[in-house]
N, CA and C of each residue as an Amber inpcrd file, in Angstrom:
protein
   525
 -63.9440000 169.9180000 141.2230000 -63.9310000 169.7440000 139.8020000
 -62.5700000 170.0280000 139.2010000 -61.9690000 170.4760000 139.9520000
 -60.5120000 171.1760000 139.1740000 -59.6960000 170.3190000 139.1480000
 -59.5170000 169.1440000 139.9390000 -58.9370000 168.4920000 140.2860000
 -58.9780000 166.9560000 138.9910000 -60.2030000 166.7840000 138.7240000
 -60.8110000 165.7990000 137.4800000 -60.4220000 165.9370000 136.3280000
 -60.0500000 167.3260000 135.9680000 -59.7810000 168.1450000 135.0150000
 -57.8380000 167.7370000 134.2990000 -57.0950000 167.6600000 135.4930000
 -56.0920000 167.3550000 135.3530000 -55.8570000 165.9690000 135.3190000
 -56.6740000 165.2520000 136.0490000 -56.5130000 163.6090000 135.1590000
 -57.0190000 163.3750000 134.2780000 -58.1700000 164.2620000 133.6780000
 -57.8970000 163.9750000 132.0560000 -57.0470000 164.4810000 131.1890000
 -55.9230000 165.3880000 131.6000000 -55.4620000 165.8290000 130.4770000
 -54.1760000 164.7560000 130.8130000 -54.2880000 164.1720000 131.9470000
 -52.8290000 163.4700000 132.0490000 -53.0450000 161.8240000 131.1650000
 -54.1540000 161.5010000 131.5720000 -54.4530000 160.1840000 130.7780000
 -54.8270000 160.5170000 129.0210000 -55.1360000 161.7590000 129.0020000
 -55.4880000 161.8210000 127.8190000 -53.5970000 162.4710000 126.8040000
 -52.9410000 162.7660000 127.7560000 -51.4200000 163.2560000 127.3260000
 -50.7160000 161.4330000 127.5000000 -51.2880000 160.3410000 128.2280000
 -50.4730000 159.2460000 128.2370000 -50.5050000 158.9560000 126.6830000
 -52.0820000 159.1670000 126.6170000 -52.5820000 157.8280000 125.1990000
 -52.0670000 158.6940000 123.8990000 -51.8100000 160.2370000 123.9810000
 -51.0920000 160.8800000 122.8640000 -49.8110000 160.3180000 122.5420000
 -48.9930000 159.9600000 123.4140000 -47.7410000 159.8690000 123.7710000
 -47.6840000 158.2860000 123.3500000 -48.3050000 157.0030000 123.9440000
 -48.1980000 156.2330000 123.6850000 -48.9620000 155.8650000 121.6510000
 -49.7930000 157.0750000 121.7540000 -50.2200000 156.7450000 119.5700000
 -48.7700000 156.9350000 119.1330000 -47.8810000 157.7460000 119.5850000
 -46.9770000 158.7130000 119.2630000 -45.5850000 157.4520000 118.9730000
 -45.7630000 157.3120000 119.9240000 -44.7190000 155.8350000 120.3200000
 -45.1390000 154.7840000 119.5060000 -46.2330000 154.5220000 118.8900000
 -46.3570000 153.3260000 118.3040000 -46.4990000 153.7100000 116.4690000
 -46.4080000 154.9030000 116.2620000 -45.8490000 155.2240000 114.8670000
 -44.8880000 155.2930000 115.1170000 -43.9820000 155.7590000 115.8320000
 -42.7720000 155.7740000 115.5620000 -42.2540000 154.1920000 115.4180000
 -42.4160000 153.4930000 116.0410000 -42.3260000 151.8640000 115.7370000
 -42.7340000 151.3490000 114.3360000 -43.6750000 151.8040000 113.9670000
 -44.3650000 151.6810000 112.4540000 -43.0630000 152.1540000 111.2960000
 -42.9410000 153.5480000 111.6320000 -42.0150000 154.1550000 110.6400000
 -40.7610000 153.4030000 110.9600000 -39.9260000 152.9350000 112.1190000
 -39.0830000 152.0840000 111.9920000 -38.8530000 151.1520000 111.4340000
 -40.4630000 150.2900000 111.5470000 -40.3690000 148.8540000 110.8120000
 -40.3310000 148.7370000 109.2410000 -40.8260000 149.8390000 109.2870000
 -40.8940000 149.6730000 107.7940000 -39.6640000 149.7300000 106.6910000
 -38.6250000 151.0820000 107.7460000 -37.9240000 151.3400000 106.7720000
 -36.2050000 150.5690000 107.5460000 -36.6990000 149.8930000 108.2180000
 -35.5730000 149.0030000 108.3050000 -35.5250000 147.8270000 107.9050000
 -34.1030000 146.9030000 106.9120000 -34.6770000 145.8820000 106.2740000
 -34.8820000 144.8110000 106.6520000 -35.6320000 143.6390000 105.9970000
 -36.1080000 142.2700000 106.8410000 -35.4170000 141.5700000 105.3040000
 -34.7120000 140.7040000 106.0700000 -33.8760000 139.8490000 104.8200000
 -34.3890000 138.7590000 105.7360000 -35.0480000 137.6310000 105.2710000
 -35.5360000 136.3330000 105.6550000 -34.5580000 135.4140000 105.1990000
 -34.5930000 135.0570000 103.7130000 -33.7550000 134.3280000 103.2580000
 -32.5830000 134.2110000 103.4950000 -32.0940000 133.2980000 102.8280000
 -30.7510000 132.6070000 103.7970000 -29.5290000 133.5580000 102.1660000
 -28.5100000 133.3090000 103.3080000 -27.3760000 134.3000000 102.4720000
 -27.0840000 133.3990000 101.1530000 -26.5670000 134.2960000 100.0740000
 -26.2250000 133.8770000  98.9960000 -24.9560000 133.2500000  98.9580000
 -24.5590000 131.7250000  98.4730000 -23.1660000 131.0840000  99.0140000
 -22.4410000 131.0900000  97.8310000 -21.4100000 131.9500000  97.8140000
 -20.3750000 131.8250000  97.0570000 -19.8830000 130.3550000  96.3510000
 -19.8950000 131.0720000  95.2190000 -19.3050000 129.4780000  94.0350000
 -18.0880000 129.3060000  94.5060000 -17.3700000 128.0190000  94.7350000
 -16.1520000 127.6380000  94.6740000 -15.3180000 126.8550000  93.5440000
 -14.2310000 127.2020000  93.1120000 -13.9370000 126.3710000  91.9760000
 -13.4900000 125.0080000  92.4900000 -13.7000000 124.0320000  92.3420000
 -12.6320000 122.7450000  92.8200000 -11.7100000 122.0940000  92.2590000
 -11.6090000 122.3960000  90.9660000 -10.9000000 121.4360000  90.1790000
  -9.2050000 121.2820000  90.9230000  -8.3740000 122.7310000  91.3760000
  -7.1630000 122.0410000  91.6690000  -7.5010000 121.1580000  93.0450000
  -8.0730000 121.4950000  94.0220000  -8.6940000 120.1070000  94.8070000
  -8.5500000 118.9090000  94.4200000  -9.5530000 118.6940000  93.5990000
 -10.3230000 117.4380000  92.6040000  -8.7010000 116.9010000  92.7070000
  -7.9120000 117.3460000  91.4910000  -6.8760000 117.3100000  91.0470000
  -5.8900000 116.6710000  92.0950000  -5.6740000 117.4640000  93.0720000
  -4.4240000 117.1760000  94.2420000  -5.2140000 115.9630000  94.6900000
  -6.3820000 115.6420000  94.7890000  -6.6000000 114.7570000  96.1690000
  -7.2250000 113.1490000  94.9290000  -7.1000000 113.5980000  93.7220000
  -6.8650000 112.2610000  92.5730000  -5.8930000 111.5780000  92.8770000
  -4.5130000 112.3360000  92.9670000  -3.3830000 112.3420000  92.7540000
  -2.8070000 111.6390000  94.1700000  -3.9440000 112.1690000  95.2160000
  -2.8220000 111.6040000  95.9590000  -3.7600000 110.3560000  96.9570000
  -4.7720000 110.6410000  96.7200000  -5.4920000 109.0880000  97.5680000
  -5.5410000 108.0550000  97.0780000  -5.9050000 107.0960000  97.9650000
  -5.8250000 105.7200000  97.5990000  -6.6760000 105.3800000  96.8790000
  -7.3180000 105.8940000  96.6950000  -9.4220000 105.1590000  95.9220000
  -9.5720000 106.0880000  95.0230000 -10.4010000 105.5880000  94.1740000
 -11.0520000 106.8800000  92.7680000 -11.8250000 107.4240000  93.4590000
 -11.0520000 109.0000000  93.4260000 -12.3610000 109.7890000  94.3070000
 -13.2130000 110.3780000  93.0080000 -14.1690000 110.6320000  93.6070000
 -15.7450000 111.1280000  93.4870000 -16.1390000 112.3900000  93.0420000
 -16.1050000 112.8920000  91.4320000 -16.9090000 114.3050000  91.3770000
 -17.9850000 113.9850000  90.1780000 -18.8000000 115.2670000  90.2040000
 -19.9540000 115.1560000  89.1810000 -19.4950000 116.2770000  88.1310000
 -19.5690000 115.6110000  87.0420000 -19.8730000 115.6740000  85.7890000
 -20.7760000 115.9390000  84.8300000 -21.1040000 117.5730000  84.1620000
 -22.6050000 116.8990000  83.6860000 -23.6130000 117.7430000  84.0320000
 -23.8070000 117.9080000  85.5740000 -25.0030000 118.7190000  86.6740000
 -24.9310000 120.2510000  85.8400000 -26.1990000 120.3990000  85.7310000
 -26.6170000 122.1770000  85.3480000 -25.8130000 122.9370000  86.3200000
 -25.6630000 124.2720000  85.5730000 -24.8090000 125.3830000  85.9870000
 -25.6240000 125.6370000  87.4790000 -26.8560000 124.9320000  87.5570000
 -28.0020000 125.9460000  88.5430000 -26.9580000 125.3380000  90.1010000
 -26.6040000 124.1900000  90.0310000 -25.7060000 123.5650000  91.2860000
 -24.6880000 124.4120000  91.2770000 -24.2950000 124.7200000  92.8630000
 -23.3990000 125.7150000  93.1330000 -22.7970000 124.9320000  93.5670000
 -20.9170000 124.4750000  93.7280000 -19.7990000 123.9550000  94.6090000
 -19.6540000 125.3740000  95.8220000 -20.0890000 124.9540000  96.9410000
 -19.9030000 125.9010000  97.8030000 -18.6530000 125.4800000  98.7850000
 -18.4230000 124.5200000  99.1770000 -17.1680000 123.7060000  99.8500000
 -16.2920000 122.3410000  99.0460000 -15.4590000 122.7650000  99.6170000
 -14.4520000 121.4360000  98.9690000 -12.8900000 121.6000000  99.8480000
 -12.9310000 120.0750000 100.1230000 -11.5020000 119.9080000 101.0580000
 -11.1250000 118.8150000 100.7830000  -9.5070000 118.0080000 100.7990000
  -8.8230000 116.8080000 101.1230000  -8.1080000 116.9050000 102.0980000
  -8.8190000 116.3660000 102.7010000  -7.6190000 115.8310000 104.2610000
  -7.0720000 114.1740000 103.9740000  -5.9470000 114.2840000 103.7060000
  -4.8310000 113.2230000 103.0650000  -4.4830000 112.7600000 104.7050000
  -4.2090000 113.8290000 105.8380000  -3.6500000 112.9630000 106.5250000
  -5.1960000 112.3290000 107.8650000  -6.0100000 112.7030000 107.7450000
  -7.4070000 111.9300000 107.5870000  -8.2440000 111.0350000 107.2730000
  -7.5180000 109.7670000 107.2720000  -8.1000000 108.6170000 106.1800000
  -8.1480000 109.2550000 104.8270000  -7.1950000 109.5290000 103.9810000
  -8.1450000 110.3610000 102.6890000  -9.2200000 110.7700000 102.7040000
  -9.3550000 111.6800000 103.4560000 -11.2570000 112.1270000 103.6170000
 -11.2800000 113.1610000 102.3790000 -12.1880000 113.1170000 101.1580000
 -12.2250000 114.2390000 100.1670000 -13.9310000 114.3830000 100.7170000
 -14.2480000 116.0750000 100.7430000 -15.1900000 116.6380000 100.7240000
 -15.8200000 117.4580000  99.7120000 -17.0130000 116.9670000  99.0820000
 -16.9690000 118.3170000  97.9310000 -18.9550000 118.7820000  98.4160000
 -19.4220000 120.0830000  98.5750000 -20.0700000 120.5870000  98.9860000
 -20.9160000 121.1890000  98.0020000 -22.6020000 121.2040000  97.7410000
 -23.1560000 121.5780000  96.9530000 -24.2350000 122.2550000  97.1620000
 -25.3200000 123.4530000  96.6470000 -26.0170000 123.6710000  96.8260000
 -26.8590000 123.2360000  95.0850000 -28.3370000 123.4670000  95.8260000
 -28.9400000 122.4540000  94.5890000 -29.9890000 123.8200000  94.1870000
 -30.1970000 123.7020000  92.8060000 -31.1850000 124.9060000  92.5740000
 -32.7880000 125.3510000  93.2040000 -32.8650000 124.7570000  94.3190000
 -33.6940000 124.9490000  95.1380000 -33.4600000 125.4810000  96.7100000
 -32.1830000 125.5290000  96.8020000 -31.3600000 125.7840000  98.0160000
 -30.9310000 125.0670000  98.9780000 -31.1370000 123.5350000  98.5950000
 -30.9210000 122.8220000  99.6610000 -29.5020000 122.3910000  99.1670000
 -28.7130000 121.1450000 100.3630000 -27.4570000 121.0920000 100.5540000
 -27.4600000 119.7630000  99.9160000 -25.8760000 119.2690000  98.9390000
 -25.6810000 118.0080000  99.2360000 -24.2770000 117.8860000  99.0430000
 -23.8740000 116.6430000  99.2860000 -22.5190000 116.6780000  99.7970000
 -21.7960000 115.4620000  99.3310000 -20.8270000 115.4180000  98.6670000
 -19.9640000 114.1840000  98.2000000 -18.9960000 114.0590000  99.4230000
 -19.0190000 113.0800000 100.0620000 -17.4850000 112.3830000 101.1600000
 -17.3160000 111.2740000 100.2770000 -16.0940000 110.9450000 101.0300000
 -15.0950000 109.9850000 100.5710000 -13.9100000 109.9970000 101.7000000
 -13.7040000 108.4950000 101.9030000 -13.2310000 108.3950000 103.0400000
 -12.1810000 106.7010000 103.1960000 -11.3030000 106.4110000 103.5750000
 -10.2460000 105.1040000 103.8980000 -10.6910000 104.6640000 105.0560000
 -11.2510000 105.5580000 105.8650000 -11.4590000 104.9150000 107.5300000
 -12.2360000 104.2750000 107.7810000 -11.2190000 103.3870000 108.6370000
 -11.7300000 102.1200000 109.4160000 -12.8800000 101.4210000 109.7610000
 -13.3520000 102.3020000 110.8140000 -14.9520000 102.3160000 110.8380000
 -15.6750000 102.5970000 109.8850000 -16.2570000 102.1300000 108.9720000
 -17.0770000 102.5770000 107.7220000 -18.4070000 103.0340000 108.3800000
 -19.4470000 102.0960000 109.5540000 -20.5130000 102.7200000 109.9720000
 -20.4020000 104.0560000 110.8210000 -18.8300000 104.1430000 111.0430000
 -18.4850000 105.6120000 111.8490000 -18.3570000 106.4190000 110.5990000
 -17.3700000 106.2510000 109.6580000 -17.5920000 107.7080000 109.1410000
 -19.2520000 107.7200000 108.0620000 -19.9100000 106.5850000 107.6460000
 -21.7770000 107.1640000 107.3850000 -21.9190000 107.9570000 108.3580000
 -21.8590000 107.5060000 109.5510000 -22.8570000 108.1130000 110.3500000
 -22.1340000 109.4710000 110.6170000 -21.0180000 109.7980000 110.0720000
 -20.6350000 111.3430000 110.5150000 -21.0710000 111.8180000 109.6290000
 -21.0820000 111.3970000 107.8270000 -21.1890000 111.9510000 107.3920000
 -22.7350000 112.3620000 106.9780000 -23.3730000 111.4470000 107.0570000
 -24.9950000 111.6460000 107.2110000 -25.6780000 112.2640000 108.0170000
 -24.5350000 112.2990000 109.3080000 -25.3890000 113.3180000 110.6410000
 -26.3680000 112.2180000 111.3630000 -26.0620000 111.2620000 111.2890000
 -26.7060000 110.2050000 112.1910000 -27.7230000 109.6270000 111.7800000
 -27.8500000 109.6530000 109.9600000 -29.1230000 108.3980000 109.4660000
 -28.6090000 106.9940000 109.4230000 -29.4100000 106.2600000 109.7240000
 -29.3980000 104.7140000 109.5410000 -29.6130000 103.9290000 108.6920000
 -29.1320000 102.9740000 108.2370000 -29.6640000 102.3680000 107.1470000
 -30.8430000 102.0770000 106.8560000 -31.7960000 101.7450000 105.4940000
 -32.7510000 101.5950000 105.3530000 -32.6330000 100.0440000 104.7540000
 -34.0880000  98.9100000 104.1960000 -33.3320000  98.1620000 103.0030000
 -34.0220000  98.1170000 102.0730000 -33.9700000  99.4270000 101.6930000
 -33.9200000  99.8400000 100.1940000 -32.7270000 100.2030000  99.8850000
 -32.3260000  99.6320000  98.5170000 -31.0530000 100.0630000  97.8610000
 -31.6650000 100.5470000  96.3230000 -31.0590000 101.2270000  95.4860000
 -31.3340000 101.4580000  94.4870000 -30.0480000 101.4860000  93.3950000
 -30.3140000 101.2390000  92.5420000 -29.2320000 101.1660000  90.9920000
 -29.3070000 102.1990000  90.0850000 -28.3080000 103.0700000  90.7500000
 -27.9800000 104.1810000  89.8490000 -26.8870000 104.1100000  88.7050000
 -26.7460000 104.0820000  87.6260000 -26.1410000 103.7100000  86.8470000
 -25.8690000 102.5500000  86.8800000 -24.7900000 102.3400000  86.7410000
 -24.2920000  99.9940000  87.3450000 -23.9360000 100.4620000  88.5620000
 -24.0150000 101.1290000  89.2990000 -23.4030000 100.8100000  91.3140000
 -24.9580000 100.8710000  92.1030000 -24.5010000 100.3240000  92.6360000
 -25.8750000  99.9630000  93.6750000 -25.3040000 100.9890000  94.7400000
 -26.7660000 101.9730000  95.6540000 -26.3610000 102.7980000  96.5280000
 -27.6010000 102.0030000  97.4210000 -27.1420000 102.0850000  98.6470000
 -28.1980000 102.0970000  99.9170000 -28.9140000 103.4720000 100.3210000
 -29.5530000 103.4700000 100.8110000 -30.8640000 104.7330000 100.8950000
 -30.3000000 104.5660000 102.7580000 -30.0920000 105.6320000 103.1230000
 -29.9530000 106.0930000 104.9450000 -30.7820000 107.5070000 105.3390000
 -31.6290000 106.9200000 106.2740000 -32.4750000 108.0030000 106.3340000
 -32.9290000 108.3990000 108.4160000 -33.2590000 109.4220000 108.7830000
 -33.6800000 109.4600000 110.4510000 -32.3900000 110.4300000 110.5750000
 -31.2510000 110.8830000 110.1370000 -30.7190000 111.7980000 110.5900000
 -30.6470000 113.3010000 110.4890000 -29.7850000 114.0220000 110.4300000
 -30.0660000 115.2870000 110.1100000 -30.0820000 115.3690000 108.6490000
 -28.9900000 114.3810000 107.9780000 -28.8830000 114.2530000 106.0750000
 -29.7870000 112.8530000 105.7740000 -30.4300000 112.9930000 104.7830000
 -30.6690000 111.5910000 104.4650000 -29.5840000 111.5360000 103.5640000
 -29.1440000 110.1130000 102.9540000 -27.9700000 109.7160000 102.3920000
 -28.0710000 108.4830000 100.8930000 -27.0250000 108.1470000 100.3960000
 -27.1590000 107.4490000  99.8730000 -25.5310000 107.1220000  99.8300000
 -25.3740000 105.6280000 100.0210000 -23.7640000 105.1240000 100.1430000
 -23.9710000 103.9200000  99.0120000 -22.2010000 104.1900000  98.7980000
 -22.1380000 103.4840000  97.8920000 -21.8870000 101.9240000  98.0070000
 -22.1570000 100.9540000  97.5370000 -22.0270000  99.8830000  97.9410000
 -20.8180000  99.0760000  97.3130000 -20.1240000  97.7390000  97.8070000
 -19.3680000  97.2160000  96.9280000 -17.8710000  98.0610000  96.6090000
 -17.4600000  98.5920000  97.3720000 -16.0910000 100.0430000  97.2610000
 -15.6910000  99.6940000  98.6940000 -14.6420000  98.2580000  98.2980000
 -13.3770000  97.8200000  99.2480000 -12.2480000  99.2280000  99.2320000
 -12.0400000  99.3960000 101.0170000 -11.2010000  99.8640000 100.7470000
 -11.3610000 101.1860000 101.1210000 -12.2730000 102.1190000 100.6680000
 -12.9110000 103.4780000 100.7850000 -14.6190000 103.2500000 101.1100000
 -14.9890000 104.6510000 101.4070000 -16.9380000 104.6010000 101.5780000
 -17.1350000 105.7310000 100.7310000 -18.3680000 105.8750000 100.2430000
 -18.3460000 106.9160000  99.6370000 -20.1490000 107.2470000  99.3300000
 -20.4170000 108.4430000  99.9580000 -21.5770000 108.9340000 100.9610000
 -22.3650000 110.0500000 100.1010000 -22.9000000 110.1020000  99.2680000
 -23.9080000 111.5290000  98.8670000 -25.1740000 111.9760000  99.8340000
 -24.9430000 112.4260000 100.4010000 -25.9560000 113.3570000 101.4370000
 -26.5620000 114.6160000 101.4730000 -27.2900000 115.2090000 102.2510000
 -27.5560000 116.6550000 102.3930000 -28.9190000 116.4960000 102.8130000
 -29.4360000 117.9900000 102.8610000 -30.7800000 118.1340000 103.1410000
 -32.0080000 117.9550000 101.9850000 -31.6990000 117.6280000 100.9550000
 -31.8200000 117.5510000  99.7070000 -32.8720000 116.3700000  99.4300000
 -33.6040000 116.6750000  98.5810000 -34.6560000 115.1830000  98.3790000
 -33.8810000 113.8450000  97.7790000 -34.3260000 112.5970000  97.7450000
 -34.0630000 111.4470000  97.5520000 -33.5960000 111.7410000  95.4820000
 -34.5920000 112.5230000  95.4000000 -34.3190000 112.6150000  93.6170000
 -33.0710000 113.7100000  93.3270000 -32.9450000 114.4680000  94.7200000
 -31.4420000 115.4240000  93.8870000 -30.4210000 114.9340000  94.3330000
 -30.7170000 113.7790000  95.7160000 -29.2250000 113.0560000  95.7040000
 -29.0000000 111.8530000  94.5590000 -30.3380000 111.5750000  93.9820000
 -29.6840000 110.7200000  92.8490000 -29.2460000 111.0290000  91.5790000
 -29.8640000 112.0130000  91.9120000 -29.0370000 112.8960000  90.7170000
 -27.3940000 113.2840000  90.8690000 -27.1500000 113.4300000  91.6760000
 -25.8850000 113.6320000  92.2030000 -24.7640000 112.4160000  92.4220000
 -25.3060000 111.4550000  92.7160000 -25.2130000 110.5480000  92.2600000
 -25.1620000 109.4470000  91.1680000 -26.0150000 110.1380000  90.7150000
 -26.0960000 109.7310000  88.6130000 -24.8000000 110.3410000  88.2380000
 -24.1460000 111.7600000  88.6390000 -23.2750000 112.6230000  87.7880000
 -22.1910000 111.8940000  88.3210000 -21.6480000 111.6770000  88.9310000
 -20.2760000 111.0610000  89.8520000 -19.7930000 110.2330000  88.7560000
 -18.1500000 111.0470000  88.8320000 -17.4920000 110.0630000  87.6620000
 -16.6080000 109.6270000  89.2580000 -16.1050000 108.4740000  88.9340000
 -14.7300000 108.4430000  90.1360000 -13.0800000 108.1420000  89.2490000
 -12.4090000 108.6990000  89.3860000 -11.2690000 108.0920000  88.7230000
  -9.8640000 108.1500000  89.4830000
């Protein structure tokens, strides 16, 4: 009998040890933090951008005009020696992404498809203001390009629904 005695206190010292162990996991979880959401993206100003890459490309480049304060400019670049590639980067008051390119190069179905992330054309087009845009959709961005713009392409994209890239598209002055 003496012997029975000590495997219960050993199985009964495991399951202390293991309650013991699994509050302590409890009190960890709790008081360590869980941030899910995605990080908060810094506003960028663009205008001397805007400005330099007016000034110096070949085509009326592309900004919006207009859009609620709730749209954040989170990126913006001109690469002049890049086909004039101008980039301007947005977040939309729901958190999703969209994105103004503008571009001289050659391949026009090469730079859509870079800049869309590999959507394809659709044939639906739609008339946003007087310019007609094509609808590109199956990639990582769905898109909307501009049509009729010898010379340059010019791409509103993101992860963004069909109604906030036309909106984004509605705002676009080019000059």
């Amino acid at each position: 009998m003496a012997g029975s005695n000590g495997k219960q206190k050993t199985v009964r010292d495991m399951i202390l040890s293991l309650g013991l162990i699994g509050i302590a996991a409890a009190v960890i979880y709790l008081f360590v933090p869980h941030d899910d959401h995605a990080p908060d993206l810094k506003r960028v100003d663009y205008r001397v951008e805007l400005l330099t890459a007016r000034r110096a490309a070949s085509y009326p480049v592309a900004a919006p005009e207009g859009l609620p304060g709730t749209w954040k400019a989170t990126s913006v670049r001109y690469q002049g020696e890049d086909s004039d590639r101008w980039h301007l980067g947005f977040q939309t008051p729901d958190g999703q992404y969209v994105q103004v390119e503008q571009s001289t190069q050659k391949k026009r179905a090469d730079f859509i498809d870079q800049a869309s992330q590999g959507a394809s054309a659709t044939k639906r087009t739609e008339k946003i203001g007087d310019r007609t845009w094509t609808r590109y959709t199956g990639g990582r961005y769905d898109a909307l390009v501009l049509e009729d713009t010898p010379g340059s392409t010019t791409v509103v994209a993101g992860t963004a629904s069909f109604d906030q890239l036309t909106k984004m598209a509605a705002a676009l002055k080019m000059r």
